[in-house]
C-alpha positions as CSV (number, residue, x, y, z in Angstrom):
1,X,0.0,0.0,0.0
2,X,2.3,2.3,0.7
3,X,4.8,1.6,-2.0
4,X,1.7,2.0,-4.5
5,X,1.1,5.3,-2.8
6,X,5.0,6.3,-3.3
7,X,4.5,5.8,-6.5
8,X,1.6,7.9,-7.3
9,X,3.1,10.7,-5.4
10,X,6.3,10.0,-7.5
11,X,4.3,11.1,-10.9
12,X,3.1,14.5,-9.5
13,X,5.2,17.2,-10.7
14,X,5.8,19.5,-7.6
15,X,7.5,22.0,-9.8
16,X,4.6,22.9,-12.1
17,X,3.4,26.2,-11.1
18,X,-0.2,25.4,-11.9
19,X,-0.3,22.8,-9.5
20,X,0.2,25.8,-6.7
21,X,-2.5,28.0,-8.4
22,X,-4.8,25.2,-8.4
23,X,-4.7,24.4,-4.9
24,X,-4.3,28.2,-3.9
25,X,-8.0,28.5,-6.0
26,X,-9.3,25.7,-4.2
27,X,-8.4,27.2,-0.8
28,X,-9.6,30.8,-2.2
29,X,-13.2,30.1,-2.7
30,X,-14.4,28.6,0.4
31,X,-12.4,31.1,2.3
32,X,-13.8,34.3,0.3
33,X,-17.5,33.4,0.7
34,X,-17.0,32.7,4.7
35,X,-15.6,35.9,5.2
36,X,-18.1,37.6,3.1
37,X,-20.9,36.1,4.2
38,X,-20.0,36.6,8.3
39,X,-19.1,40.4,6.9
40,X,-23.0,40.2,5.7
41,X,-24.3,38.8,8.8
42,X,-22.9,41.0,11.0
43,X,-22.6,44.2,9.1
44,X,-24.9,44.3,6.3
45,X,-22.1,44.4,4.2
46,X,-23.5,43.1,1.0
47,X,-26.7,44.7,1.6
48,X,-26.1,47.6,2.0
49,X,-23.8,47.7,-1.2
50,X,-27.2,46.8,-2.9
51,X,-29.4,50.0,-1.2
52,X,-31.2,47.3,1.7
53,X,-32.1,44.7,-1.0
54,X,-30.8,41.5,0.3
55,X,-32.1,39.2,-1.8
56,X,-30.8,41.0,-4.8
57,X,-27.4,40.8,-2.9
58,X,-27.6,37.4,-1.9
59,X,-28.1,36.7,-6.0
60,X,-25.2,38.8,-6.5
61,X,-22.9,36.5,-4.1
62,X,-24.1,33.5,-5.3
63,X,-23.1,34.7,-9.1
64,X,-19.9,35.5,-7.6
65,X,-19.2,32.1,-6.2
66,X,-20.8,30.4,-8.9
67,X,-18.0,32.1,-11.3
68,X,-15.2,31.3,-9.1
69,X,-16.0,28.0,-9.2
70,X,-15.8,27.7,-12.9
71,X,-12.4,29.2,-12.4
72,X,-11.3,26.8,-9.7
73,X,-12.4,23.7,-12.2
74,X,-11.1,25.3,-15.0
75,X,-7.8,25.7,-13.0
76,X,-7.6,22.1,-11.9
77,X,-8.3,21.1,-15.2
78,X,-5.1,23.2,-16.9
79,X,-3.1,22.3,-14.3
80,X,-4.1,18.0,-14.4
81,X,-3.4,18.6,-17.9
82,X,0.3,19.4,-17.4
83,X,1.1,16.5,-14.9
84,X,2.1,13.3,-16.0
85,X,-0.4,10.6,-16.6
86,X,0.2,6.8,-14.4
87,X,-1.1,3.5,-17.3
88,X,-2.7,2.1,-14.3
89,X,-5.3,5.0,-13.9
90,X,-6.4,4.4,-17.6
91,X,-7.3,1.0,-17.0
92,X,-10.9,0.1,-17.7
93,X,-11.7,-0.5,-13.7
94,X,-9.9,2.6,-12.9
95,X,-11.7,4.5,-15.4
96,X,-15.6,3.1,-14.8
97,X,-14.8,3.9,-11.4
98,X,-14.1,7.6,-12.2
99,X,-17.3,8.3,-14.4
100,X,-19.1,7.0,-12.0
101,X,-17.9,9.0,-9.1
102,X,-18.3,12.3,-11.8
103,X,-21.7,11.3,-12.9
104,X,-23.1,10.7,-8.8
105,X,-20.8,13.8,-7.9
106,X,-23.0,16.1,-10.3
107,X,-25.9,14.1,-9.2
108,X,-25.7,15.3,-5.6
109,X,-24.7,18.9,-6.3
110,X,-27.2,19.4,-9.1
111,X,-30.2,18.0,-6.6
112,X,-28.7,19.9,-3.6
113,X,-29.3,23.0,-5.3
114,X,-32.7,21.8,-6.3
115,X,-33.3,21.3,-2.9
116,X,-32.0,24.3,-1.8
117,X,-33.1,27.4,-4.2
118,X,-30.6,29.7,-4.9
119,X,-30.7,31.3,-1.9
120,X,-31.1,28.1,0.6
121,X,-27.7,27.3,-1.5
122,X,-25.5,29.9,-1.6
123,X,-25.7,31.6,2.2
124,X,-29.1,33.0,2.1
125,X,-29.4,32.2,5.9
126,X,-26.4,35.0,6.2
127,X,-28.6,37.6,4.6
128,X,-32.0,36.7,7.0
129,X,-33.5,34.6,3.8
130,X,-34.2,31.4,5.9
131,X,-35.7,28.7,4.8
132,X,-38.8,27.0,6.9
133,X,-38.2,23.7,7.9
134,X,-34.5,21.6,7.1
135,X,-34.6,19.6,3.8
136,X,-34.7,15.7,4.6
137,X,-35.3,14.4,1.3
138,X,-32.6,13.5,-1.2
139,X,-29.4,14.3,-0.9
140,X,-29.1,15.2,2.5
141,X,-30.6,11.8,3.7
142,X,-27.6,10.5,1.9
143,X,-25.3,12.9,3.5
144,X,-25.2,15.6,5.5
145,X,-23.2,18.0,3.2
146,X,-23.9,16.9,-0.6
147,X,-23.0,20.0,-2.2
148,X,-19.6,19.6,-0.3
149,X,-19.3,15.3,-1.3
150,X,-20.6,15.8,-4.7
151,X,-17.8,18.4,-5.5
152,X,-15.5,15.8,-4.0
153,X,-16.3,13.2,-5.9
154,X,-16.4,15.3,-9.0
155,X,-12.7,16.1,-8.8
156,X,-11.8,12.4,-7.7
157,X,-13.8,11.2,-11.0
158,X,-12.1,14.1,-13.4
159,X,-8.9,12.7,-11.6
160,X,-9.4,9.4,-12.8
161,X,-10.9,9.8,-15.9
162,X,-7.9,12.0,-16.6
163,X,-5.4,9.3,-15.0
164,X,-3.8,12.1,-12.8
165,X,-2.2,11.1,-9.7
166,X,-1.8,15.2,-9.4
167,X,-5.4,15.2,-9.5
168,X,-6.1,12.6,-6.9
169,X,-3.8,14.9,-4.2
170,X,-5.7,17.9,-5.5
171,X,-8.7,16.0,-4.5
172,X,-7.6,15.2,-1.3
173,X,-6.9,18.9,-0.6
174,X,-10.3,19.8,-1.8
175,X,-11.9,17.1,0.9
176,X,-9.6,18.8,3.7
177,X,-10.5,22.7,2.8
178,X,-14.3,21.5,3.1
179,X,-13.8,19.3,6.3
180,X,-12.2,22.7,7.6
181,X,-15.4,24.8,6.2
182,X,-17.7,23.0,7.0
183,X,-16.1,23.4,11.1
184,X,-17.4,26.9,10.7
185,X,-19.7,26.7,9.0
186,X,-22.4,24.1,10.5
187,X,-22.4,25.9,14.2
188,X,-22.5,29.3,12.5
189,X,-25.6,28.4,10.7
190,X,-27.0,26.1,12.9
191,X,-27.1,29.2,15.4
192,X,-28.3,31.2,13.1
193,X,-31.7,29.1,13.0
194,X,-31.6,28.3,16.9
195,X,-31.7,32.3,17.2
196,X,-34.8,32.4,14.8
197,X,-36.6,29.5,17.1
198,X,-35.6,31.3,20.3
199,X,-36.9,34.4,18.7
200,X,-40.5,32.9,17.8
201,X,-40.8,30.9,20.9
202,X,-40.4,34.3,22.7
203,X,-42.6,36.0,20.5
204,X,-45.2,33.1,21.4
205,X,-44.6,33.7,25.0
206,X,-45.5,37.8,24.6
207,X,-48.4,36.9,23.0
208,X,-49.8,34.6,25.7
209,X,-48.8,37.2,28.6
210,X,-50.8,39.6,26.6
């Protein structure tokens, strides 16, 4: 095992300047829209860039991140291209294996999204756009964090289809930058919605004084 694994490292090319700008990308994104969105929670900062329309500025954040993701993919993809390639990643197992993991990958960020809306997606919650009840259904009875394991398994599939040992490390990079995200981001927002329930039971308990 570990000999196989010393030889996959040993057909990365650590030199290859794209290989830096393709993990710096994949270590931008997640870190931008954190900081933005916590900047929007706390300050309004989005908002008021957009006059007090938050939805339209919630729209305009998830555009952003949408098109830094299409740079992040399009990076990993330049910089797969220019590492070398190991025969035993083009083999027939190998390469079922990596369509399949693109194909369910897609499949669990397209129907996360559908689950989601735009705004349930892309940090809505941040801006006071929260959604009424948590969404059981598929994906997240799957797992907890599709968009996050669909993009995973997207870049592992590309990786393999591509037979790129560079890839597969860039992969493994991806899964730790959204293990770390995810650390702030599922008790920010999951006291974002206990405020909103502490909020409405009080409300309730006003109303019963009165």
């Amino acid at each position: 095992m570990a000999s196989s694994l010393q030889e996959l490292v040993g057909y990365v090319d650590f030199e290859k300047t794209s290989l830096l700008i393709s993990a710096f990308s994949i270590a931008f994104n997640p870190l931008f829209w954190n900081i933005v969105a916590r900047q929007e929670y706390h300050n309004k900062l989005l908002t008021n860039l957009f006059g007090g329309r938050s939805r339209t500025a919630c729209y305009a954040l998830a555009a952003t991140i949408f098109s830094l993701g299409c740079v992040r993919d399009f990076v990993f993809k330049g910089a797969i291209s220019e590492q070398p390639t190991h025969p035993f990643l083009l083999t027939l197992p190998v390469q079922a294996a990596g369509y399949t993991l693109f194909a369910f990958g897609q499949v669990l960020v397209v129907t996360s999204t559908w689950a989601l809306g735009i705004t349930g997606t892309f940090l809505g919650d941040y801006f006071g756009i929260l959604m009424d009840e948590m969404v059981t259904g598929f994906p997240f009875n799957v797992t907890g964090a599709p968009m996050y394991w669909g993009s995973s398994m997207s870049f592992l599939g590309t990786a393999l289809i591509y037979g790129k040992p560079a890839g597969i490390l860039l992969t493994g990079w991806v899964v730790v930058v959204y293990l770390v995200a995810l650390s702030y981001e599922d008790p920010f927002t999951s006291e974002i919605y206990a405020k909103r329930e502490r909020e409405r039971a009080a409300s309730k308990s006003g109303k019963k004084q009165k």
